[in-house]
N, C-alpha and C positions, 0 to 999 in steps of 0.2 A: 504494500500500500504506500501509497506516494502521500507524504503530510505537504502543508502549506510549504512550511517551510524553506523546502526541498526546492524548491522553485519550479521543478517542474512539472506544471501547470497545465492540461493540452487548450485548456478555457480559462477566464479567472471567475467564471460564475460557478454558484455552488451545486451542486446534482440535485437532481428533481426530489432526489429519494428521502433529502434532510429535513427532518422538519427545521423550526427555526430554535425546537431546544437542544439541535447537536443529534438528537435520535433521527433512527431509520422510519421510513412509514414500511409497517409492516402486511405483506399481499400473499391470500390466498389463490391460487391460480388452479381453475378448474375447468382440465379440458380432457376428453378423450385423445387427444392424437400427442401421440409424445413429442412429434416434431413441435405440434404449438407451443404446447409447453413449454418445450425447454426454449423457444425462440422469445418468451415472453419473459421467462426466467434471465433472459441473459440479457434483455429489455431494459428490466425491472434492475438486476446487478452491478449493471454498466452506469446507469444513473444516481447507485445509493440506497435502492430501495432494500429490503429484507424479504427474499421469499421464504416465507414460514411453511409454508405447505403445498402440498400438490395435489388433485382427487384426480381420480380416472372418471367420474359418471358422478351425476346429480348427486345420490343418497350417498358417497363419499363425502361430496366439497362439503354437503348440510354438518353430515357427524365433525368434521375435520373441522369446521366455523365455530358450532358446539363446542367442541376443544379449546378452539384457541382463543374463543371470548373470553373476556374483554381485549385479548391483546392483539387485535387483527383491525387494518386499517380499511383495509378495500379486497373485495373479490373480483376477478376475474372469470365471468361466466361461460361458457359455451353455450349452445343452444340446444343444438344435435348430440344427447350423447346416449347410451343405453343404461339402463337400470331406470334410471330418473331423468328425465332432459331437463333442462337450462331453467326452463320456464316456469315447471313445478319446483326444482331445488330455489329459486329467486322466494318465492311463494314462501318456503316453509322457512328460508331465512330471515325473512322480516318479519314471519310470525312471531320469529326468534327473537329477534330485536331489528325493531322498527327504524333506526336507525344506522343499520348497516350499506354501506357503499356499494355496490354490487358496479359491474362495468361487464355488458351483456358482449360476448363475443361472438361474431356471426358469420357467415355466408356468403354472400354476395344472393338475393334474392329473396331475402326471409324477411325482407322489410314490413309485412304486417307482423310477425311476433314480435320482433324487435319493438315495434308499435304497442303492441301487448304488454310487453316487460316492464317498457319506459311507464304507461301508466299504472303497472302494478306497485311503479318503485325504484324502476332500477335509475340508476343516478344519469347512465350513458350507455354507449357503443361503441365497437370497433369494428369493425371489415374485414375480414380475409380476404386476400391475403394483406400481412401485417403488413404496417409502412410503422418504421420505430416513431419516427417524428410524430406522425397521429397520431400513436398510441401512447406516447409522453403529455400530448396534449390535452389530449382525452384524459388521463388518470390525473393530472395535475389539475385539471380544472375541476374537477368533481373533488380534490382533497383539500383545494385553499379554498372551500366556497366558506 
């Protein structure tokens, strides 16, 4: 890890991932395709953020959110996944706490669920395939609100 100090800098701004007391925002990342995953993990790493956890399917991300409340800042949803899809796990998450950040991951095409999500709750969206920059933008704006 590179400090301040060190000068070398590749930016002099600070990563998306800090809050402003020095800690990581901490994100649960819930996808079926290990590609997304890890592409969202290394997203989220490269910026500062802390991936706390990973689900493969709905009734994972929900158990794994259960776990790690209160210490979880934002989820990363999929839409399409098996056992439980995106939609229902969003659902039982805010039954959970109505307050949780969800950020709906999607498709190219799905634009009524996605439509669905956002008025159940969900904070935002993303697009596959990923573009980092949107997906910084997206999680950043849904965490300084």
């Amino acid at each position: 890890m590179i400090a301040k100090t060190d000068g070398l800098s590749l930016n002099d701004k600070a990563p998306e991932g800090i809050k402003s007391d020095g800690t990581a925002y901490r994100v649960l990342v819930v996808d079926d395709s290990m590609f997304i995953a890890k592409q969202l993990g290394q997203i989220f790493t490269s910026e500062g953020f802390e991936v706390v956890g990973t689900a493969g399917d709905g009734a994972q991300g929900v158990d794994k959110y259960k776990e790690l409340y209160p210490n979880i800042d934002l989820v990363t949803m999929d839409i399409t996944m098996p056992v439980m899809d995106g939609v229902s796990a969003l659902e039982k998450i805010l039954e959970f706490d109505k307050a949780a950040n969800v950020i709906m991951v999607s498709a190219l095409g799905k634009e009524d669920v996605v439509k669905k999500s956002l008025l159940m709750g969900a904070k935002s969206y993303i697009v596959k395939p990923l573009d980092r920059k949107k997906v910084l933008e997206r999680v950043v704006s849904v965490l300084k609100r």
